[in-house]
C-alpha positions in Angstrom: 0.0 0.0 0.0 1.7 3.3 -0.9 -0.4 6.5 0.8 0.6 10.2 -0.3 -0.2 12.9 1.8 -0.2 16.5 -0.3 -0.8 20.0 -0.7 -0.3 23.5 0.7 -2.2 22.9 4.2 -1.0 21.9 7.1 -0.8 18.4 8.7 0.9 16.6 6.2 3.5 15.0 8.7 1.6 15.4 12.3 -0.8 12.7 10.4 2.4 10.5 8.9 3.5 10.4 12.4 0.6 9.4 13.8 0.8 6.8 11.5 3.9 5.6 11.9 2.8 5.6 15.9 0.1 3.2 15.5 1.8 1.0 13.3 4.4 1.0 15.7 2.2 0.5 18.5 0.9 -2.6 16.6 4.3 -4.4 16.7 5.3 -3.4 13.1 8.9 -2.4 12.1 8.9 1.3 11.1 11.4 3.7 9.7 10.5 7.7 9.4 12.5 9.2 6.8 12.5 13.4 7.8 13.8 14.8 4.4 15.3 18.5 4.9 14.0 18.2 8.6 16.5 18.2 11.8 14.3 15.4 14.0 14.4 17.4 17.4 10.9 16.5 17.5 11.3 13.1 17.2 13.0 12.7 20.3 9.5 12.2 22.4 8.5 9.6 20.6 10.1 6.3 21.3 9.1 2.9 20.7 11.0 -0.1 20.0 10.4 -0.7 16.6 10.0 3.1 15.7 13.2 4.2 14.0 14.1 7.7 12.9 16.1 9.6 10.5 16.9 12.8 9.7 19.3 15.3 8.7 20.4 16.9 12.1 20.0 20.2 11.0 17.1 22.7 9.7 17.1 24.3 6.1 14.9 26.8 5.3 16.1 28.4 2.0 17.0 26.0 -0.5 17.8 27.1 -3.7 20.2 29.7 -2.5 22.5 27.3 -0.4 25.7 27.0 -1.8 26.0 24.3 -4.1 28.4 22.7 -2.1 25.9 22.6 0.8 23.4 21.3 -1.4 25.7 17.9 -2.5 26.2 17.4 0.9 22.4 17.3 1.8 21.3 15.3 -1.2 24.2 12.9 -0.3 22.9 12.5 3.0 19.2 11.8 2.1 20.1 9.4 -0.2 21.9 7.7 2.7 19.0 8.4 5.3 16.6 6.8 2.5 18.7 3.3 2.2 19.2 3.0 5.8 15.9 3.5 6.4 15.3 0.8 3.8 17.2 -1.8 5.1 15.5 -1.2 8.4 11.9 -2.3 7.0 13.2 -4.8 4.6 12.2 -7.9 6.6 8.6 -5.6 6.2 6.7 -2.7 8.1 6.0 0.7 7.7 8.1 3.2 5.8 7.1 6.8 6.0 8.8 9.5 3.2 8.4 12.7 5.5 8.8 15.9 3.1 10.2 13.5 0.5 8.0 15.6 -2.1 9.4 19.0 -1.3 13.3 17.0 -1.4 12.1 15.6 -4.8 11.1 19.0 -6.2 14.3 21.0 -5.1 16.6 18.4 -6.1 17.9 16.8 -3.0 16.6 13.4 -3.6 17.2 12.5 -7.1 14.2 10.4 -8.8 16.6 7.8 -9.8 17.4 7.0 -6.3 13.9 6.8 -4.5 12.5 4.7 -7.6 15.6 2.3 -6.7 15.2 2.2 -3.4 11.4 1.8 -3.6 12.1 -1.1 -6.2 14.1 -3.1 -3.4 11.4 -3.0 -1.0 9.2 -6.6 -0.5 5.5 -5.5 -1.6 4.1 -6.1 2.0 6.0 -2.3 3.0 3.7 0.4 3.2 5.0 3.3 2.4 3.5 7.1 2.9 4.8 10.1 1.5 4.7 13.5 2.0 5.1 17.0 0.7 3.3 19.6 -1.3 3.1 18.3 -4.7 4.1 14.7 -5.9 5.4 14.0 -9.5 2.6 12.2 -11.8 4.7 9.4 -11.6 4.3 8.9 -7.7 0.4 9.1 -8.0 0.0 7.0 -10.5 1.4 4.3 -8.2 -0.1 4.9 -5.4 -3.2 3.6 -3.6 -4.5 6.3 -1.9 -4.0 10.1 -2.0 -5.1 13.2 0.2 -4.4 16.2 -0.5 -4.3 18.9 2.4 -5.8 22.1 1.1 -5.2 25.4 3.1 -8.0 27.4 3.2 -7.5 29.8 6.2 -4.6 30.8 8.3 -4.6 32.9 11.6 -3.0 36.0 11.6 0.4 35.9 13.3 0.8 39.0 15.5 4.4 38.5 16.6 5.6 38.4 12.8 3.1 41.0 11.9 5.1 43.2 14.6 7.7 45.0 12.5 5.5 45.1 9.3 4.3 49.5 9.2 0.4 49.1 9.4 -1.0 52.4 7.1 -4.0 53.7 9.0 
């Protein structure tokens, strides 16, 4: 079963995680893949067959990191991705946190997901996230939701230093 989780609204990964809690609660192997994430919020979630990778580190602005930076962080994902392969290969869960938004700034390359999706036994589900998946992804998959934002609440202490015109 392959799930995608899409769009501009929020929720994407609080429902992955949940996800990957239950099936972890259920006894499953699971392995949480947190593309350009750093995973300090991972740390309150522990289970014995919950296992979690990220990059360490936050990015926020992408396509103006130095291109050195970028090599390193595509290198790493592709690393996080087969680790986290290996992990479920016996079967489980697999969740592909932000794997969308990695896809679409070039710090997974296609080539590499398809391979290591192609190694995985059939009985791994996988779900992905992010806010737009290639055609290729949801032609494959089972089931898709897409996460539409349709309101957002003001917030004040970023609106602070914006001049208000009265």
């Amino acid at each position: 079963m392959q799930t995608i989780y899409y769009g501009t609204g929020k929720g994407k990964s609080a429902a992955a995680v949940g996800n990957a809690l239950l099936a972890a609660a259920e006894g499953k192997t699971v392995a949480v893949v947190q593309f350009l994430k750093d995973g300090l919020e991972t740390s309150a979630f522990s289970l014995p067959t919950l296992h979690w990778f990220s990059l360490g580190r936050q990015f926020d602005f992408f396509r103006i990191l130095p291109q050195q930076v970028q090599e390193e962080v595509t290198s790493t994902h592709h690393r996080l991705l087969k680790e986290a392969v290996q992990v479920v290969q016996a079967g489980g869960y697999l969740v592909l946190d932000e794997v969308l938004n990695a896809l679409s700034f070039g710090l997974v390359e296609e080539e590499e997901l398809q391979k290591a999706l192609a190694a995985l036994p059939a009985e791994v589900e996988i779900l992905y996230t992010g806010k737009m998946p290639p055609l290729w992804l949801l032609e494959q998959a089972d089931m898709v939701t897409r996460f539409l934002q349709e309101k957002q609440p003001q917030q004040p202490e970023m609106m602070a230093g914006i001049p208000v015109e009265l």
